[in-house]
C-alpha positions in Angstrom: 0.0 0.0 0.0 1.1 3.3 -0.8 0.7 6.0 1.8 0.2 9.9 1.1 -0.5 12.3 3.8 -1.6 15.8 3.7 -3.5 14.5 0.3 -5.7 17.2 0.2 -3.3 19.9 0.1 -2.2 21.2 -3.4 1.2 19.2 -3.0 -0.7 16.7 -1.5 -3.7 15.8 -3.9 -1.0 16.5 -7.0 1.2 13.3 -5.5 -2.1 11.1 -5.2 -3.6 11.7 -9.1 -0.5 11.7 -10.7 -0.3 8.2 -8.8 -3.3 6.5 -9.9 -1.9 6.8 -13.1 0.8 4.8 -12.8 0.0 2.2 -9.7 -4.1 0.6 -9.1 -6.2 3.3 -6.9 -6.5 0.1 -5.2 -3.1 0.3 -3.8 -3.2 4.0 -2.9 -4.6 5.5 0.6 -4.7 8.9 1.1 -4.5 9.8 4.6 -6.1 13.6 5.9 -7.4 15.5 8.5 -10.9 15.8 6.9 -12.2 13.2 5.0 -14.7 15.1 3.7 -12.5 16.8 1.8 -11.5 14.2 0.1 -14.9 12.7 -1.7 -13.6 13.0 -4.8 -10.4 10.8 -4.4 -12.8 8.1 -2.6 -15.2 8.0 -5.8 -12.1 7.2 -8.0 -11.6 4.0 -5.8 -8.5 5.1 -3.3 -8.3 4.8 0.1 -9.2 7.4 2.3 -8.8 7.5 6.3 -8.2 10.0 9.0 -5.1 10.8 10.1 -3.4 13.7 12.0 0.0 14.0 13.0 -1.1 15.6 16.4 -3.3 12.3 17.2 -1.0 9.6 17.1 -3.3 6.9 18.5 -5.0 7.2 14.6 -2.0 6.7 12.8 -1.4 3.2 13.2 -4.7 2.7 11.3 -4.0 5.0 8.8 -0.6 3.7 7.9 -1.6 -0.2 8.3 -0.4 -2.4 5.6 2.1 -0.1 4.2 4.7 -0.5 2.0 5.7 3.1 1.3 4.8 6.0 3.0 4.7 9.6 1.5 5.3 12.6 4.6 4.3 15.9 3.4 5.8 18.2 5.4 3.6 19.9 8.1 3.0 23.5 7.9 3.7 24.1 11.7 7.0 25.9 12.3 9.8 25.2 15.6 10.6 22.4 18.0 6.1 21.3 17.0 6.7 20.8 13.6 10.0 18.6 14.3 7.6 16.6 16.6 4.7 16.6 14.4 7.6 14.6 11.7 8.7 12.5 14.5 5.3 11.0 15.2 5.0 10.0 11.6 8.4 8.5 10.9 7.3 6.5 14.3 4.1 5.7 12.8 5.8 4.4 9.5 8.0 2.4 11.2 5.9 0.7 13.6 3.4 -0.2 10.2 6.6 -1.7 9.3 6.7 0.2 6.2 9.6 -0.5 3.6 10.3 2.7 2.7 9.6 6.5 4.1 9.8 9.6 1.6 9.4 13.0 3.1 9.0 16.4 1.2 12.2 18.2 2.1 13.7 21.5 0.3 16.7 22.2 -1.9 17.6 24.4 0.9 18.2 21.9 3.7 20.7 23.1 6.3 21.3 23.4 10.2 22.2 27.1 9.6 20.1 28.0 7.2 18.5 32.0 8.1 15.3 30.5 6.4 13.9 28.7 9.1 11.4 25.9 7.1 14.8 24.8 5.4 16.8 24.2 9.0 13.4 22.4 10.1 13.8 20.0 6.6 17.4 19.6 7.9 16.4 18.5 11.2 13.8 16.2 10.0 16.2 14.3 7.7 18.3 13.6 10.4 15.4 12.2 12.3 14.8 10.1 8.9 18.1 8.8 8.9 18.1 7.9 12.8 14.7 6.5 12.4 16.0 3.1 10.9 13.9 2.8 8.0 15.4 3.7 4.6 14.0 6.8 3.3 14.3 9.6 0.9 14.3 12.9 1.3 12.7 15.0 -1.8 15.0 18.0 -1.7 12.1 20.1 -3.5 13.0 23.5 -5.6 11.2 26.4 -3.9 7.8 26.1 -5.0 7.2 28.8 -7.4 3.6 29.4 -6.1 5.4 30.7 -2.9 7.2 33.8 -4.8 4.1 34.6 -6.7 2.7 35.1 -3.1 5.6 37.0 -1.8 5.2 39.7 -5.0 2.2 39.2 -6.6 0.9 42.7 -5.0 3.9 44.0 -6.7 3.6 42.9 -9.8 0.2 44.4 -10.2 1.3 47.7 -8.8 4.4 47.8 -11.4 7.2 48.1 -8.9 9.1 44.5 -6.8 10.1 46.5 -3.4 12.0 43.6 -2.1 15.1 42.9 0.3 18.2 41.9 -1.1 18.2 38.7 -2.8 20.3 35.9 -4.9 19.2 33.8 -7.4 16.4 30.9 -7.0 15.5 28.0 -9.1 11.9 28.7 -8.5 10.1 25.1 -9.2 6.1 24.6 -10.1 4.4 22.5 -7.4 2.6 20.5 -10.2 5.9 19.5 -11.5 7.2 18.8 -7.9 3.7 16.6 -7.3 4.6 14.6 -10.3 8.2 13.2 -9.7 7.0 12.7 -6.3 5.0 10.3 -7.7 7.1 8.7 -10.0 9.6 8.5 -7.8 7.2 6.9 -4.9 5.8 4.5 -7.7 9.6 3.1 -8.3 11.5 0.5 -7.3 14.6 2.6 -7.2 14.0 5.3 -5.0 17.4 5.9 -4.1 18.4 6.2 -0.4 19.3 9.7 1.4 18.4 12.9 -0.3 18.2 13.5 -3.5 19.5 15.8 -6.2 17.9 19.5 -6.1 14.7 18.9 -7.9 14.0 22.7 -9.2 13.6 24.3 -12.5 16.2 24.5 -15.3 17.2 27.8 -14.2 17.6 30.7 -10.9 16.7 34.1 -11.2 16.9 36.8 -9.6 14.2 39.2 -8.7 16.0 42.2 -10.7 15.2 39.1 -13.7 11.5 38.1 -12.6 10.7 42.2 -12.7 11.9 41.9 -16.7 10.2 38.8 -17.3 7.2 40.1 -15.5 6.9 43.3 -17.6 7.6 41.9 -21.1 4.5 38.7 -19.9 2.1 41.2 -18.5 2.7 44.1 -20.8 3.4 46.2 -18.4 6.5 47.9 -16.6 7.2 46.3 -13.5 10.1 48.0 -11.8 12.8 46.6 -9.4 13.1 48.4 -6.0 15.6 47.2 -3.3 14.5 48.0 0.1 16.6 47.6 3.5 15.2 44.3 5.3 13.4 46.0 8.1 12.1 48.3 5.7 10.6 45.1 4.4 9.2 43.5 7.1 7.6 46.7 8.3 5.7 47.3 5.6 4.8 43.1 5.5 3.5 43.6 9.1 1.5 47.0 7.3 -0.2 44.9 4.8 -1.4 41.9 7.4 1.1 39.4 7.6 2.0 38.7 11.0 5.8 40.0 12.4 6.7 36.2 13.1 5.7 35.0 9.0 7.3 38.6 7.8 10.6 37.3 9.9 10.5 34.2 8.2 9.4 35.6 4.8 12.6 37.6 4.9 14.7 34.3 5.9 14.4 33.4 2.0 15.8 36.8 0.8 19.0 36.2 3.2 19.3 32.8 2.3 19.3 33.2 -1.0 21.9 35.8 -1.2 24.0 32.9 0.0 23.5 31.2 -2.7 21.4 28.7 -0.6 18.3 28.4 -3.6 20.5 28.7 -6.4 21.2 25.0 -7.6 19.6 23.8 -10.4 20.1 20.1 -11.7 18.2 17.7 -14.4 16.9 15.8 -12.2 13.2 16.9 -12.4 13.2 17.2 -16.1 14.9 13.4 -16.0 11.7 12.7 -13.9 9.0 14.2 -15.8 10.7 13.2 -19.3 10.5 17.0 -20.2 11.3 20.6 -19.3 9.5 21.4 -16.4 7.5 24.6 -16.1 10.3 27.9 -15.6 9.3 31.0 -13.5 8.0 33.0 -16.8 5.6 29.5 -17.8 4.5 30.2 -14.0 3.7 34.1 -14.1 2.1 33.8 -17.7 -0.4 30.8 -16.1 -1.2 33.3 -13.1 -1.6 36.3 -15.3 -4.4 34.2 -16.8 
């Protein structure tokens, strides 16, 4: 049995269709908070139980059977999300599973000033304590993400942004479907793997040009001191702590800590995957 949780999430639900194209929906359980949510992946013939990280007396029904188990990555921050991880490796390995894969990020590192990448980091070295082999998807930053971060910029015409570096922005949907593929094989390779992103990083200096010649507009590139930033973040609604974090991607990426790209993803999907201008020209409608 192959195991997805969070599968009605975007990353999620992606990972369970692309699946039933490849492996029986007999074979596939998608495990969730709300089943109700999930209707529509019951009526194609999958799986579909409870499960929450945070209740880990339900897990060892949802995870019963398995042969491969597929953690997305909670969207809890700190020392919880770590444990919210821990309880599913557990889980995984008590079900006996033969395998655990876990949606990490190209970014993965102790150190790293972006503070969802340091939490992958720690995860895999739960992973690789937990005794179980396992793969860590070292994911591309999901593309979807920047479009949030500036997409109030790009209608006004002008990227006020921090400092930045270069970043293989990666589509979700491409992400979702070498997850599959790669859950679905017998090779899954042990560890983490390659930097699955895009073909190419860009700066935010390029995604203003791309940007204007896509939407037909000018859209100018501002740099703004990080406080400067954050304050006017925490002006628009978003909380001080996610504005803090938010800003963790623009120091980490002048490191050079998003800028890998590799042909791993394109090896995966057996073509080009989607690049940063595919991405703004689908949200530009």
């Amino acid at each position: 049995m192959f195991i997805i949780t969070g599968a009605t999430g975007q990353l999620g639900r992606g990972i369970v269709q692309s699946l039933s194209s490849s492996v029986p929906t007999g074979r596939i359980r998608a495990c969730v908070r709300d089943p109700g949510k999930a209707r529509d992946l019951a009526d194609l013939g999958i799986d579909v139980r409870p499960c929450d990280f945070a209740e880990p007396d339900g897990l060892a029904e949802a995870f019963a059977g398995a042969e491969r188990v597929l953690i997305v990555s909670a969207g809890t921050l700190g020392e919880e999300g770590l444990a919210l991880h821990r309880t599913a490796i557990a889980a995984a390995r008590e079900a006996a599973a033969h395998r655990i894969l876990y949606t990490s990020h190209m970014g993965a590192r102790e150190d790293s000033p972006f503070a969802p990448a340091a939490q992958h980091w720690g995860t895999e070295r739960d992973l690789a304590k937990s005794g179980v082999p396992f793969t860590a998807l070292r994911h591309g930053f999901y593309a979807e993400s920047c479009l949030r971060m500036i997409g109030d910029g790009l209608r006004a015409g002008e990227l006020r942004v921090p400092e930045d570096g270069p970043v293989s922005w990666t589509a979700r949907a491409d992400l979702a479907e070498a997850d599959a593929a790669i859950l679905a094989s017998d090779e899954a390779g042990d560890g983490a793997t390659p930097p699955l992103t895009a073909t190419e990083a860009v700066t935010m200096a390029e995604i203003a040009t791309m940007a204007s010649e896509v939407l037909g507009h000018e859209v100018r590139h501002t740099v703004v001191a990080d406080e400067e930033w954050v304050e006017a973040q925490i002006a628009a609604g978003v909380p001080k702590i996610y504005s803090k974090m938010l800003l963790g991607t623009f120091r980490a990426a002048r490191r050079g800590d998003f800028a890998a790209t590799d042909p791993a993803l394109a090896e995966l999907l057996g073509r080009a995957p989607r690049s940063m201008r595919d991405v703004i020209a689908a949200a530009a409608g």
